[in-house]
C-alpha positions as CSV (number, residue, x, y, z in Angstrom):
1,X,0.0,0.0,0.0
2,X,1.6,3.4,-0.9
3,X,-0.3,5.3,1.8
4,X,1.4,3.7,4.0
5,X,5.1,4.2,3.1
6,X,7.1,6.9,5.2
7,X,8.6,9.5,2.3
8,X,12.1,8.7,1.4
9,X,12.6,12.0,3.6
10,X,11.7,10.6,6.9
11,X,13.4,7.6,6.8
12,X,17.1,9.7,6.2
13,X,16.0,11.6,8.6
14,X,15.6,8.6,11.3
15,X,18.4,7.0,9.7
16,X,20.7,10.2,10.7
17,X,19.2,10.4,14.4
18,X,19.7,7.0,15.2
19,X,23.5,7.3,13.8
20,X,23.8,10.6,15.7
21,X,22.2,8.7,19.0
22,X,23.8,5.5,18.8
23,X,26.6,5.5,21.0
24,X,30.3,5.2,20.4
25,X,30.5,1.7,21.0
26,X,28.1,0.8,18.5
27,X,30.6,2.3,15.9
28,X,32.3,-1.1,15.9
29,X,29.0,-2.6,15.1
30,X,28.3,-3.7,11.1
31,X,26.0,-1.2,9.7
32,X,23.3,-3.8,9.8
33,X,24.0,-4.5,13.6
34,X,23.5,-0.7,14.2
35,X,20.3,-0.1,12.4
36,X,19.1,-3.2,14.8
37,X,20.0,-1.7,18.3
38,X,18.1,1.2,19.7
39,X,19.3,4.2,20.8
40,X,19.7,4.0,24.7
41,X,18.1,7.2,24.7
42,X,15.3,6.2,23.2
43,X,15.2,2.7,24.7
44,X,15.2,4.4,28.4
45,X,12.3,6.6,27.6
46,X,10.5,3.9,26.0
47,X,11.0,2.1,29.5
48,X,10.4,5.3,31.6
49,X,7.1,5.7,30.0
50,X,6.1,1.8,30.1
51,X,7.1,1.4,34.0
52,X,5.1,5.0,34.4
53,X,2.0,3.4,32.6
54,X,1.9,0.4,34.1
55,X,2.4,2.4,37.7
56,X,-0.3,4.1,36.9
57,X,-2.8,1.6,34.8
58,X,-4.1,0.5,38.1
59,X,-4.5,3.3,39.8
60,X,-6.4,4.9,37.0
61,X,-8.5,1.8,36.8
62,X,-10.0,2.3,40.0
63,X,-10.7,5.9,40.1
64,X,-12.6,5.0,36.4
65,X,-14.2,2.2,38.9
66,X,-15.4,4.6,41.3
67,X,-16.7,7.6,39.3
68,X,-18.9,5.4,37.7
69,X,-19.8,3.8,41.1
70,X,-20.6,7.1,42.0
71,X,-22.4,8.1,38.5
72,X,-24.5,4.9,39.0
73,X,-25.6,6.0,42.4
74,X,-26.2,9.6,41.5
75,X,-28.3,7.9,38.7
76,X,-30.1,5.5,41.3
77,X,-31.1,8.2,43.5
78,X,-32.7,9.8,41.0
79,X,-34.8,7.0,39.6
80,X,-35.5,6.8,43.0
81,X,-36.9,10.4,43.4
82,X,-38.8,9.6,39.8
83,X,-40.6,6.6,41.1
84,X,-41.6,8.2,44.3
85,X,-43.0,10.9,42.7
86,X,-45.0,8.9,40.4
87,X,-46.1,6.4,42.7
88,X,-47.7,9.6,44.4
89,X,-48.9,10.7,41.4
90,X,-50.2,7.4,40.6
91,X,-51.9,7.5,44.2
92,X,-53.4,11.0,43.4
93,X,-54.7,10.1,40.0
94,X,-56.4,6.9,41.7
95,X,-58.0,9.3,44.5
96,X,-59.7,11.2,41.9
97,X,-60.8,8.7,40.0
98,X,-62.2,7.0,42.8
99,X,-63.8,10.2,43.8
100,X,-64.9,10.6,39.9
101,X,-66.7,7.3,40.2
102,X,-68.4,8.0,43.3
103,X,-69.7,11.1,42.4
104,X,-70.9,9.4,39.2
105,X,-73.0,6.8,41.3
106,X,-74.6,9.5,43.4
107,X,-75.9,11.1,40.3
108,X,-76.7,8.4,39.0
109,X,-78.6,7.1,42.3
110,X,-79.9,10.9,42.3
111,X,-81.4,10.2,38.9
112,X,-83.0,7.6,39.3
113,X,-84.6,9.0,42.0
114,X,-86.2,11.7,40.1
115,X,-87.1,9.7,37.6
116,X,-88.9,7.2,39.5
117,X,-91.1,10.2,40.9
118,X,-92.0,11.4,38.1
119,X,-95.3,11.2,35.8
120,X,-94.6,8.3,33.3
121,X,-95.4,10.9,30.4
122,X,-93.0,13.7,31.5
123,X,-90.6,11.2,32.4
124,X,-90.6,9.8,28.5
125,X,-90.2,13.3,27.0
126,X,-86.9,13.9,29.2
127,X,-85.4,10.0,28.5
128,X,-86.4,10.7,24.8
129,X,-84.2,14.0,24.6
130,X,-81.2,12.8,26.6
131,X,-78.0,10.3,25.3
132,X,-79.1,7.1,24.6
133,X,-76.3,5.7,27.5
134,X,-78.0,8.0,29.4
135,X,-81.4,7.4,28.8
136,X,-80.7,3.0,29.2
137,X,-78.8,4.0,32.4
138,X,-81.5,5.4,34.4
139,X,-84.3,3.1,32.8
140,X,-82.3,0.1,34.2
141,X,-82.2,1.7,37.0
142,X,-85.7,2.6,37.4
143,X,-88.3,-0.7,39.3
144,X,-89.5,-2.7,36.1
145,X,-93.0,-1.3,36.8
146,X,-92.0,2.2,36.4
147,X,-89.5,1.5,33.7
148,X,-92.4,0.2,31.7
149,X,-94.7,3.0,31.9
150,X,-92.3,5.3,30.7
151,X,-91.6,3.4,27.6
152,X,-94.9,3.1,27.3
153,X,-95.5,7.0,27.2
154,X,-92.4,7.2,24.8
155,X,-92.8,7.3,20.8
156,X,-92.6,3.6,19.7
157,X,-88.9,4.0,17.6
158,X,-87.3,5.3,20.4
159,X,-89.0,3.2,23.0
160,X,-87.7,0.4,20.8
161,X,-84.2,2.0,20.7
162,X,-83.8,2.0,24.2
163,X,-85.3,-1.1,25.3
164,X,-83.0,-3.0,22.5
165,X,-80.3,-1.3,24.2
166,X,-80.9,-2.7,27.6
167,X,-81.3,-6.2,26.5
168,X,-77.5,-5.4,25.4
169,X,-78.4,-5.3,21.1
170,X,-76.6,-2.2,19.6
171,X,-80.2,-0.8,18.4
172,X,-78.1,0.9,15.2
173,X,-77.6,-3.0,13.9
174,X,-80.8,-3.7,13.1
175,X,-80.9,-6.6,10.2
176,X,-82.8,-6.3,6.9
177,X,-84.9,-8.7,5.8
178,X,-84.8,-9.5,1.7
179,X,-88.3,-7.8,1.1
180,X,-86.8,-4.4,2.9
181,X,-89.0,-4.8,6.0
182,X,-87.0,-4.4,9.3
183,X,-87.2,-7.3,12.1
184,X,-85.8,-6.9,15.6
């Protein structure tokens, strides 16, 4: 690979430090002998740097070791602090809905109760108008007998709705029959 050739350059130029650095003793050396020995110079640097390293590799291993001890409990503590907060939050929520649902029943109950008292006829003009969930709701609700007279006092479609409904049929789903006429 030519990219990864040193220039002609750089190689005189190490050739010529290493000569300059060898020492006189390695003049007696064959030119190939020199070229193999390493400066001392060099060689004790290389060493000096090696027995630093591996002074230090340990060392340096544990206070890596510990920072991310310490990162993972600084992390910890804060998950910590997260969950607590949403297991109150969670708590809260659950409150409220439970509060939601209670108040939901008492109107309900409260419903009911008014609708029970009412005249059969006046009672069918509001369950007509209101949401069909609505409208099953307090009918179920109501005792059989007064449930009855209502739907009894109600126009017959919707009466038909509703009562579909609280037998648990979708009262949109009504089937056709092949002539066109509509059966329950």
């Amino acid at each position: 690979m030519a990219d990864s050739k040193l220039p002609v350059g750089t190689l005189r130029h190490a050739a010529f430090a290493a000569f300059i650095l060898v020492p006189l003793g390695a003049w007696a050396q064959t030119p190939r002998d020199a070229l193999r020995t390493t400066p001392a110079a060099v060689a004790t640097s290389t060493s000096d740097a090696a027995n630093f390293c591996a002074s230090i590799r340990d060392p340096a291993a544990e206070a890596r070791f510990a920072w991310q001890s310490e990162q993972l409990r600084v992390l910890e503590a804060k998950l910590s602090d997260t969950l607590k907060k949403l297991d109150a939050r969670k708590a809260e929520l659950q409150a409220l809905n439970d509060r939601r649902d209670a108040d939901a029943k008492q109107v309900e109950a409260r419903m009911t109760d008014i609708f029970s008292r009412m005249r059969p006829d006046a009672a069918a003009l509001q369950l007509a108008a209101m949401d069909p969930a609505m409208a099953v709701s307090v009918l179920g609700k109501l005792p059989a007998r007064a449930a009855s007279a209502v739907l009894n006092e109600m126009e017959a479609s919707r009466a038909a709705q509703l009562a579909e409904a609280m037998g648990g049929r979708n009262p949109t789903s009504r089937r056709t029959q092949t002539n066109g006429a509509q059966s329950r």
